[in-house]
DSSP file (Angstrom, degrees, kcal/mol; ACC not computed):
  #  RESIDUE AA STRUCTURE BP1 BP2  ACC     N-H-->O    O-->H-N    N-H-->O    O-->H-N    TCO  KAPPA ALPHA  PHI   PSI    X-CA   Y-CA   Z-CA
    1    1 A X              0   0    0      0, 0.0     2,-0.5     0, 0.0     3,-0.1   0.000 360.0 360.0 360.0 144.6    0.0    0.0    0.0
    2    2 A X     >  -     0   0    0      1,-0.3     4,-2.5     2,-0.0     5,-0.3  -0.662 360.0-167.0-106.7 128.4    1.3    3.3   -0.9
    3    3 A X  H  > S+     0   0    0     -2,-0.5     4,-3.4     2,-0.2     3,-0.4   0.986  79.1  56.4 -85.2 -70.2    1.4    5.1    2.4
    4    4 A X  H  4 S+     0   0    0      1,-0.2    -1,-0.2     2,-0.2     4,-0.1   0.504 114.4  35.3  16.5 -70.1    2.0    8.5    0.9
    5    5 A X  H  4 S+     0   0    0      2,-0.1    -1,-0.2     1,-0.1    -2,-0.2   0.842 131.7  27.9 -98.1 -42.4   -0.9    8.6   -1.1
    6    6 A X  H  < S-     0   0    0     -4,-2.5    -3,-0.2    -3,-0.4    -2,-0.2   0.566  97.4-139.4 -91.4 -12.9   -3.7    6.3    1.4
    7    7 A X     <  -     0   0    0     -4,-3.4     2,-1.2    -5,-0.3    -3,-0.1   0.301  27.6 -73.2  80.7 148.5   -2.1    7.3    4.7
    8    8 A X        -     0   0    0     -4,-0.1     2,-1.0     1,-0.1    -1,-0.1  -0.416  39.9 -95.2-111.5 169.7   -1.8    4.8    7.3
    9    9 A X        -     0   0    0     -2,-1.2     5,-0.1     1,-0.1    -2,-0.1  -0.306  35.9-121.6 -59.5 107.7   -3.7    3.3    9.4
   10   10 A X    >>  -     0   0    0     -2,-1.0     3,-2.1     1,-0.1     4,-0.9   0.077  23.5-128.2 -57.8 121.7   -3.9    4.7   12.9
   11   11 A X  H >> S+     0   0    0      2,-0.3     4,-2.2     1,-0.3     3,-0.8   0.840 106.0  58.1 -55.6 -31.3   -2.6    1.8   15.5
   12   12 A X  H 3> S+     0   0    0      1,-0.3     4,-2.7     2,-0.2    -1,-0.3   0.797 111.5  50.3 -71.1 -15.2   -6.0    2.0   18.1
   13   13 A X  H <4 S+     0   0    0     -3,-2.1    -1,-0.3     2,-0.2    -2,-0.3   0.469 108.0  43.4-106.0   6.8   -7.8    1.1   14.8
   14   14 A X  H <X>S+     0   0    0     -4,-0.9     4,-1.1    -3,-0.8     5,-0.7   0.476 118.7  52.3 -80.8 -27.0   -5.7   -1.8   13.7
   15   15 A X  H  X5S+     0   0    0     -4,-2.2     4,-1.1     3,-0.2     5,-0.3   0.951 114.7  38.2 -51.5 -68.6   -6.1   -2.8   17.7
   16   16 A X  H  <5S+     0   0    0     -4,-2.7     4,-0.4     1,-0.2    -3,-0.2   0.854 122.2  42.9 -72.6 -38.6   -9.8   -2.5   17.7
   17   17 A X  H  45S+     0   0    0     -4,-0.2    -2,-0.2    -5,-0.1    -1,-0.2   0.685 131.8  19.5 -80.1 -16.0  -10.4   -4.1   14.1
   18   18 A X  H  <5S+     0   0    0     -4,-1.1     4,-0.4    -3,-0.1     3,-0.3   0.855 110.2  68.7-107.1 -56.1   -7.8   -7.1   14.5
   19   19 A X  S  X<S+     0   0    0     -4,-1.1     4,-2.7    -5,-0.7    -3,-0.1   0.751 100.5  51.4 -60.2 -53.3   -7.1   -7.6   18.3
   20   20 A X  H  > S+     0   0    0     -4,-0.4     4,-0.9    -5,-0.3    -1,-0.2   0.847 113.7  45.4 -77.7 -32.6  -11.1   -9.1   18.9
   21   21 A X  H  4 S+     0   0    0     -3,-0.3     4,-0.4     2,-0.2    -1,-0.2   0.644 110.4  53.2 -85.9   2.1  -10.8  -11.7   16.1
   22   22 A X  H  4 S+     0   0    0     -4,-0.4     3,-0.4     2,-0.2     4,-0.4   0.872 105.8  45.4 -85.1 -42.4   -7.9  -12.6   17.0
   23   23 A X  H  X S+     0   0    0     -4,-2.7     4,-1.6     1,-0.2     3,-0.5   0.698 114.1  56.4 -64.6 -19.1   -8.7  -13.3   20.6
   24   24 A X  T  < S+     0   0    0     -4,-0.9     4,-0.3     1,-0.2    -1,-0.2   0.636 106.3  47.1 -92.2 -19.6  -11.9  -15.3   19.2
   25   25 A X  T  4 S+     0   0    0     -4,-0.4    34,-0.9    -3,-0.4     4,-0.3   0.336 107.1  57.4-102.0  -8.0   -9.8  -17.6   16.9
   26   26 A X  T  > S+     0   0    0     -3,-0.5     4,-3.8    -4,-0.4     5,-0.3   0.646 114.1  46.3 -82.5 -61.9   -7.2  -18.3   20.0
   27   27 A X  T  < S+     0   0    0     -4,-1.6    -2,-0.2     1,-0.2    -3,-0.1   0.582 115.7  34.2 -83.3  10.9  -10.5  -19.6   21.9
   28   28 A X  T  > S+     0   0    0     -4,-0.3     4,-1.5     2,-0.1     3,-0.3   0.702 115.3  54.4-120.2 -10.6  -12.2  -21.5   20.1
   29   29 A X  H  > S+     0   0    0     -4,-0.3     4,-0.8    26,-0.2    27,-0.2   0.837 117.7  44.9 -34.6 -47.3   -9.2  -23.1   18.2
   30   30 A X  H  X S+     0   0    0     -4,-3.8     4,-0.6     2,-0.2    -1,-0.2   0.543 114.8  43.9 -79.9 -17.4   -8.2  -23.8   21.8
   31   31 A X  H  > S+     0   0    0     -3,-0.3     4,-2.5    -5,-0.3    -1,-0.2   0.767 115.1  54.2 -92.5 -35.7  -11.9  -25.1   23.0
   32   32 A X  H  X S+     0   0    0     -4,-1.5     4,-1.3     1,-0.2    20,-0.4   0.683 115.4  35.4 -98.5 -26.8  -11.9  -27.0   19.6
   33   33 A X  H  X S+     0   0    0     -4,-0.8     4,-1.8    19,-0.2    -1,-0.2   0.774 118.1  50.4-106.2 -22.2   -8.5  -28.8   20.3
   34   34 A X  H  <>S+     0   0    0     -4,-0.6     6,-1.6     2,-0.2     5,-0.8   0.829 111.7  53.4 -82.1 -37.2   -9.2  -29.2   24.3
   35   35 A X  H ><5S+     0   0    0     -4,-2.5     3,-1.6     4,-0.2     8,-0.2   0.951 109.7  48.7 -49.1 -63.5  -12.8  -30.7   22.9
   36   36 A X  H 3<5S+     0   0    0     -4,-1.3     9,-1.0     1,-0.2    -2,-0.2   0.802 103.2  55.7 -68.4 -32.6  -10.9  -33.2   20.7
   37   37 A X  T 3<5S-     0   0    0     -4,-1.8    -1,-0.2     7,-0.2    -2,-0.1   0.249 116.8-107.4 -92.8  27.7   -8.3  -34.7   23.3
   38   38 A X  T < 5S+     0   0    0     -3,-1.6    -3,-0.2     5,-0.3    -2,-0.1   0.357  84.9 121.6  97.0 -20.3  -11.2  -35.6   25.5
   39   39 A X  S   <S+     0   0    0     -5,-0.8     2,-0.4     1,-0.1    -4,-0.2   0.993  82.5  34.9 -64.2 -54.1  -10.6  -32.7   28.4
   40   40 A X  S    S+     0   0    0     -6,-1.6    -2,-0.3    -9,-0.2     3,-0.2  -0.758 126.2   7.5-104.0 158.0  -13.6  -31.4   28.0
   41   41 A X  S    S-     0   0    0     -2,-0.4     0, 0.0     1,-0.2     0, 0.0   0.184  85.4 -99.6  76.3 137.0  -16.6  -33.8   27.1
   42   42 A X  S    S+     0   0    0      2,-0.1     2,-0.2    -5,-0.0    -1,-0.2   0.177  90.1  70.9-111.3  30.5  -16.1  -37.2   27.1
   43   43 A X        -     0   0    0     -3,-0.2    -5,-0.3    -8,-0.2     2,-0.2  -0.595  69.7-120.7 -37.5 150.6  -15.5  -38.2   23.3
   44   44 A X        -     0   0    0     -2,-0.2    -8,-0.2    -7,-0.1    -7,-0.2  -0.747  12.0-159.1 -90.5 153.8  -13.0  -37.6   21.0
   45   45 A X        -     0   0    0     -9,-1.0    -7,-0.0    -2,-0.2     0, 0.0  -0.687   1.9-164.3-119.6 169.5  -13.3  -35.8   17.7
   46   46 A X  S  > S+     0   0    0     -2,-0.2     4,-1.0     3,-0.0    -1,-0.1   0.235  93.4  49.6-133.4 -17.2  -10.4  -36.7   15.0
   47   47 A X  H  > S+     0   0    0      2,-0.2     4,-1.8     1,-0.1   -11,-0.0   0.645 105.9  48.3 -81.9 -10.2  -11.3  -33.8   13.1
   48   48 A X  H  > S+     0   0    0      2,-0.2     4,-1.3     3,-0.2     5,-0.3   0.746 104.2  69.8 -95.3 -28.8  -11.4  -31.1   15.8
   49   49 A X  H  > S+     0   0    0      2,-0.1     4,-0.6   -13,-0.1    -2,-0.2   0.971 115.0  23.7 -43.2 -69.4   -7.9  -32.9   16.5
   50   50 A X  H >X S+     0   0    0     -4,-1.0     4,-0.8     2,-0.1     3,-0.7   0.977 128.0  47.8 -70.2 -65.9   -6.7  -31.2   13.2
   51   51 A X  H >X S+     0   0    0     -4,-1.8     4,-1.3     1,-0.2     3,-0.7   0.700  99.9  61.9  18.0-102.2   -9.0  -28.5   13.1
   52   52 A X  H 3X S+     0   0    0     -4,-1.3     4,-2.2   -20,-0.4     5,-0.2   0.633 105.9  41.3  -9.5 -66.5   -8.8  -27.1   16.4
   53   53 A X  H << S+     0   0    0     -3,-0.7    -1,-0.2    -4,-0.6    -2,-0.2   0.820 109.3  60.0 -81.4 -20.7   -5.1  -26.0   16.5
   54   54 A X  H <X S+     0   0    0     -4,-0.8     4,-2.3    -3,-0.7    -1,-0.2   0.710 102.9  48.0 -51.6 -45.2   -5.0  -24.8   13.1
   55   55 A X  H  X S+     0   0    0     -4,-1.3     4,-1.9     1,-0.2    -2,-0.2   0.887 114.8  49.3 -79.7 -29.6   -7.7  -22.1   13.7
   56   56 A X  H  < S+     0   0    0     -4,-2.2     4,-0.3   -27,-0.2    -2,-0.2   0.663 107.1  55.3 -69.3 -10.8   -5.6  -21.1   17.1
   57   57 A X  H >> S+     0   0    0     -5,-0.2     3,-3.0     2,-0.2     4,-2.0   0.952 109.4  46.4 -87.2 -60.5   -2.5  -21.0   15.0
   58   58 A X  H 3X S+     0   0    0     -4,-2.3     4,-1.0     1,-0.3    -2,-0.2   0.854 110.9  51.2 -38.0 -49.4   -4.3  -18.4   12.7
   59   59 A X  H 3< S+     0   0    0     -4,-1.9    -1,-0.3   -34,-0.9   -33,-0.2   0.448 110.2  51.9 -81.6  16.8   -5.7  -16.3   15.7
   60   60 A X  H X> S+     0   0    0     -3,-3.0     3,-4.4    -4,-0.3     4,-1.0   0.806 108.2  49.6-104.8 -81.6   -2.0  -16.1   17.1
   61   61 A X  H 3X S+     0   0    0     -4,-2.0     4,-0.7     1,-0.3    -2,-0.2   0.370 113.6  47.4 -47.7 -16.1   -0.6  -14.9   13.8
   62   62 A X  H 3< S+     0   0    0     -4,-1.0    -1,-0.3     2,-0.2     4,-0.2   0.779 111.4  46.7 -61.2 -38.5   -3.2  -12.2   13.6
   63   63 A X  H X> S+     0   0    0     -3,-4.4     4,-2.2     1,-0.2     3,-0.7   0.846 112.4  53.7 -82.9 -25.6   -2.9  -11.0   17.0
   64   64 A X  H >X S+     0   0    0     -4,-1.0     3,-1.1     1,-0.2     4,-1.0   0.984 115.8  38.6 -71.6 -50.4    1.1  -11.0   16.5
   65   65 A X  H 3< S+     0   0    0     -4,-0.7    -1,-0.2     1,-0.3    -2,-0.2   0.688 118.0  50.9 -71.6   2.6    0.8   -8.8   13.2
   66   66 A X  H <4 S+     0   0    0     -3,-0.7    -1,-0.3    -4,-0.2    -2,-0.2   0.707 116.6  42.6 -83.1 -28.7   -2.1   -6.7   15.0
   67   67 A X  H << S+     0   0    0     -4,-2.2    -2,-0.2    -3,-1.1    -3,-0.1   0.897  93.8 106.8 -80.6 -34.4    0.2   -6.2   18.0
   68   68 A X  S  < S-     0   0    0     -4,-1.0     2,-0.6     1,-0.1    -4,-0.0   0.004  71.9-116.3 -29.3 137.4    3.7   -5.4   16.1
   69   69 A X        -     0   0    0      2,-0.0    -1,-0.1     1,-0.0     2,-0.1  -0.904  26.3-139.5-104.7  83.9    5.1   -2.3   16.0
   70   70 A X              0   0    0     -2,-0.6   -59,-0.0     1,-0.1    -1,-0.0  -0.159 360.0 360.0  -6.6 101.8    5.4   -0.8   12.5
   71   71 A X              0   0    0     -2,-0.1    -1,-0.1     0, 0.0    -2,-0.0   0.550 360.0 360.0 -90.9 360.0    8.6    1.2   11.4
């Protein structure tokens, strides 16, 4: 993006637009993988097995590039 010409984006508003899906994609990736190894619930899922950690992986990688400091 040409910063120059579109400006950038102000940090409380990559915070507030990134920051809440990110925390929502930590927990239920994390409910989803805690679901499948039996902790919570008494079945196992073999697709929440895979699933699960993948969608927490996602909401980690948001929340680092929401949280990262821009030079």
């Amino acid at each position: 993006m040409d910063q120059d010409r579109y400006g950038a984006r102000p940090r409380w508003q990559r915070l507030l637009l990134g920051l809440p899906p990110a925390l929502v994609l930590v927990a239920v990736g994390g409910y989803w993988t805690l679901l499948s190894w039996g902790v919570i619930g008494d079945t196992t899922s073999e697709t929440f097995s895979v699933i699960g950690p993948i969608v927490a992986g996602f909401g980690v990688a948001l929340g680092w590039v929401v949280l990262q400091r821009r030079g």
